[in-house]
N, C-alpha and C positions, 0 to 999 in steps of 0.2 A: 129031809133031815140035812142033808149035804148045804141045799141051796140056804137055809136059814141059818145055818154055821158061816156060810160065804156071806150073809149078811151082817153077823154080827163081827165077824172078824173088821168088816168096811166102817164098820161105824165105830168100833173099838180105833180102827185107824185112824179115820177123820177126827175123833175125840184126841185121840194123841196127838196129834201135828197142830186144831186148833191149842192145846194147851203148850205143846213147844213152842209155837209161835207166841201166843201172849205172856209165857215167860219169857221170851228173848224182846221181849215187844215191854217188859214192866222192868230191867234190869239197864241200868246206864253205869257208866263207871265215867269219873273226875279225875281230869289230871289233877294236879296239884295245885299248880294255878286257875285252874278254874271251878267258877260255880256254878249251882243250877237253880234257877227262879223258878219255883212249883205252882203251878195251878191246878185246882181240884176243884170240879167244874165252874171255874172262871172266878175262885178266892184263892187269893193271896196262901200260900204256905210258908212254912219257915224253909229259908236260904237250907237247901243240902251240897253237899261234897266237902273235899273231895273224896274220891274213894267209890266205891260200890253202892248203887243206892236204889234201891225198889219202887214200881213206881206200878199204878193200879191199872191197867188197861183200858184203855177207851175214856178214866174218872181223869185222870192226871195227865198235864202238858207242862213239859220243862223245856227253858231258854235257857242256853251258857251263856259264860257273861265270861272273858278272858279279864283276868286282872294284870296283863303285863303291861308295860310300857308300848305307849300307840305313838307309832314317828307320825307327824300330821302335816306334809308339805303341803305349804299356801301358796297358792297361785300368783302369778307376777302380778302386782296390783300397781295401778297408775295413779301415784300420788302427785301432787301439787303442796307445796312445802307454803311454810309462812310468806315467804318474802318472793312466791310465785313463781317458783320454778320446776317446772315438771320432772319427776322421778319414776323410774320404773323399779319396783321394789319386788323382793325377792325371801320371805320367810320360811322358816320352820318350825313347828311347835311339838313338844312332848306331854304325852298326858296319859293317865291311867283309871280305870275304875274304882275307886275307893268303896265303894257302896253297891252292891251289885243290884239291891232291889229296885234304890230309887232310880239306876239309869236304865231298869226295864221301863219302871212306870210311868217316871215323872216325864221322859221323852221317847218322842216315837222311832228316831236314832240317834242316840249319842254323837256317832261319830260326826255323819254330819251337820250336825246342830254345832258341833263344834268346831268345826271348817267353818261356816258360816262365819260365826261369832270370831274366829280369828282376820277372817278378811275384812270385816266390818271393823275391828278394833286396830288392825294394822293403821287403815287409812283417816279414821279419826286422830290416831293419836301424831302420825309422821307428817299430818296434815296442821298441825300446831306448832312444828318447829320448823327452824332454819336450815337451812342446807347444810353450814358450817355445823351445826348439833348433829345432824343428820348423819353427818362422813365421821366427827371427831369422836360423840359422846355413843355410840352405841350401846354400852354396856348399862347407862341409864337409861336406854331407851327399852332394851332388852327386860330389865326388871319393871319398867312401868307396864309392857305389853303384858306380861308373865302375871304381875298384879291384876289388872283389869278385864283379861280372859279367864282366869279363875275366879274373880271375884263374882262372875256372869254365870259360869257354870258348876259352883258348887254346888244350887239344890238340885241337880242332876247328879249327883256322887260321882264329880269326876273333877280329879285333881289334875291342873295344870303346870307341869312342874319345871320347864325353862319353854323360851323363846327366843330365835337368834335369830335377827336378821342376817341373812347370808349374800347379800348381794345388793349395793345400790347402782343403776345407771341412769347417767344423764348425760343429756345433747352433747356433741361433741363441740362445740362452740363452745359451752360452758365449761368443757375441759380445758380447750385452752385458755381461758380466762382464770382458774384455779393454777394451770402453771405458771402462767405469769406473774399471777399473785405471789407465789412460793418462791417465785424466781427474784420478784422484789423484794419478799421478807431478807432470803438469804442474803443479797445485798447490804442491806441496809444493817442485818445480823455484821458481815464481814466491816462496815466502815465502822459501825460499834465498835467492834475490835481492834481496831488498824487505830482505835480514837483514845482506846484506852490503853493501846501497848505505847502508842506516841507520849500522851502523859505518864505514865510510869517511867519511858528513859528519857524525857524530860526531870523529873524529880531525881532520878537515881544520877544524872549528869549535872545539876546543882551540888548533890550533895560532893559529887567528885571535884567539882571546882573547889570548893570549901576547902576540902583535905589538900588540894595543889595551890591554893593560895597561901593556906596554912606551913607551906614547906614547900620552897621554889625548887628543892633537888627533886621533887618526884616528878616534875613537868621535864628535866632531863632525861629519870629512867624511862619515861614516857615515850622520848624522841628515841632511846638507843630500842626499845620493843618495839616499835614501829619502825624503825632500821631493819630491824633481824627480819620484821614479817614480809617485807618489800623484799630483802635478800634471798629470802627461803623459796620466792617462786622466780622462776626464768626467765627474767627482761631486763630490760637495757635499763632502765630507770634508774638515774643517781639522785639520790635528795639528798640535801646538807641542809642540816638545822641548824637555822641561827638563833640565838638566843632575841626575845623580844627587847630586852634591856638595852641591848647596843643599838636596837636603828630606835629606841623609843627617843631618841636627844634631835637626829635627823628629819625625824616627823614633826616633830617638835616646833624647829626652824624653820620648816618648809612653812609648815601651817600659819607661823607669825608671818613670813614674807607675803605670803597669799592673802591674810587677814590687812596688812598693809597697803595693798596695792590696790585693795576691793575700797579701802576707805579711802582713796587720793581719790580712785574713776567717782566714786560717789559726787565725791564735790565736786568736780569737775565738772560733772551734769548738772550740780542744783547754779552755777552759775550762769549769766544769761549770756555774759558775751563768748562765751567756749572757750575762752582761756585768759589768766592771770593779769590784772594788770592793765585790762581793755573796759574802760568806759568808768562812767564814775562810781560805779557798785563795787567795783573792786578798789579803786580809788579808796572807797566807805569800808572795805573791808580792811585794805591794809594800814587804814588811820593816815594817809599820806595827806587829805583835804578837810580843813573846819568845817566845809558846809553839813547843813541837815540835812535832814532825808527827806523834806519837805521841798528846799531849794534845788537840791537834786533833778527831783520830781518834777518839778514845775520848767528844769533847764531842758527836759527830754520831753515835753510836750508839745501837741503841733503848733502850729502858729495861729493868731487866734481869727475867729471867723471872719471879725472886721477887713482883717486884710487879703484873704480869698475871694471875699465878693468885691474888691475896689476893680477888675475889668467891667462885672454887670452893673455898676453905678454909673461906670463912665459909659459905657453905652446907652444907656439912658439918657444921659446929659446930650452926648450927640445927638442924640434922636430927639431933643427939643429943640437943640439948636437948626437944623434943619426943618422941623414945622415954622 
């Protein structure tokens, strides 16, 4: 009797523990943010949680599926840019499960299916621009990555919701060839400006001639505010303003005695004998002789050929007379 009571007590126990076990074995509880994708032997059930949820022992297999935001650092990727210059790039992408069933079904891991898909779209798309796009335009580049990795993994139910490039490097040679470029822009920025400050106190010192031509007292108050400001610092310097008026009569003079004297040397040159009075050009000039300038001409010519050769005639002549 004893031993058959010891029996069924054992089996009354093992009955109890397998049934605590496959209660704790069919009970799952959901965060909040998360779901459970049901299987009941190997069909599809409807999405459960969150919360407490029952589940059949040995019939039913559930996978969680977190729907928070997944941070997805991408790998430094070795780009080559439009214009061929190598980069080494540096991303980040954000993304979350929209859909909990299809990113069980449709892929065998989201996450990395999604890794993938952002190093392959990194390098496509940074591989179509210029370096200069590359450093300057980020923030277009950021939404076209953001557009074209989502666009990839939507029938995956997973939304991609930014992309930042975080880091561009290149050769160090190419660096300094970018500062030098900066260093010329600012340059040529700085003579701009040095070009247009010139002509603006160009225009702004016309218009002040105007107003001092228009009223010769204010070219005095001129001379006594520029007294004060030479007075006001500590040096020896004495200036006395003269008025322009009184030596304008002495420049005046000077410049006709100068104008005079340039035109005597003038003529003096276009003459041929070097001065006044010598030979019969000047003779012709100061009307002193009737001849023309023909008779002139012909009294200053050499003497004619005939009579240069009369030694080599007469040597000839000897030279018959002797044969």
């Amino acid at each position: 009797m004893s031993v058959a009571l010891v029996v069924i007590i054992v089996v009354i126990g093992v009955l109890f523990t397998i049934g605590v076990t496959a209660a704790a074995a069919s009970v799952r509880v959901l965060r909040e943010y998360e779901r459970g994708v049901v299987f009941r032997l190997g069909r599809l059930m409807p999405t459960r949680g969150p919360g407490l949820i029952m589940l059949v022992p040995t019939i039913d297999r559930m996978v969680r599926v977190s729907l928070r935001t997944v941070t997805l650092v991408v790998p430094p990727q070795e780009v080559i840019t439009r214009d061929n210059i190598p980069a080494r790039v540096t991303a980040v992408a954000y993304y979350r499960v929209v859909d909990s069933t299809r990113a069980v079904t449709e892929v065998e891991n989201f996450h990395a299916a999604t890794l993938q898909i952002a190093q392959t779209t990194l390098r496509s798309v940074l591989g179509g621009v210029d370096l200069d796009h590359l450093l300057s335009e980020r923030e277009r580049l950021n939404e076209a990555l953001q557009q074209v990795i989502d666009t990839q993994t939507e029938p995956w139910g997973i939304k991609v919701t930014t992309v930042e490039i975080k880091d561009v490097e290149i050769p160090e040679r190419m660096q300094h060839a970018i500062a030098r470029q900066a260093e010329a822009e600012r340059e040529r920025r700085a003579k701009i400006i040095n070009a247009e400050g010139e002509f603006q106190a160009a225009a702004r010192l016309a218009q002040a001639g105007d107003v001092i031509g228009a009223n010769p007292t204010t070219l005095q108050l001129r001379y006594l505010q520029t007294l004060r400001e030479i007075g006001a610092s500590q040096n020896s310097t004495v200036v006395f303003p003269m008025p322009i008026d009184l030596v304008k009569p002495v420049l005046e003079a000077a410049g006709g005695t100068f104008a005079a004297g340039q035109t005597d040397s003038t003529e003096r040159e276009q003459l041929p004998g070097g001065e006044q009075g010598n030979g019969p050009v000047s003779e012709l000039a100061s009307g002193g002789s009737d001849e023309s300038p023909k008779e002139i001409a012909s009294a200053n010519e050499d003497p004619p050929l005939k009579e240069a050769a009369t030694p080599a005639a007469d040597r000839q002549g000897r030279t018959r007379d002797d044969a």
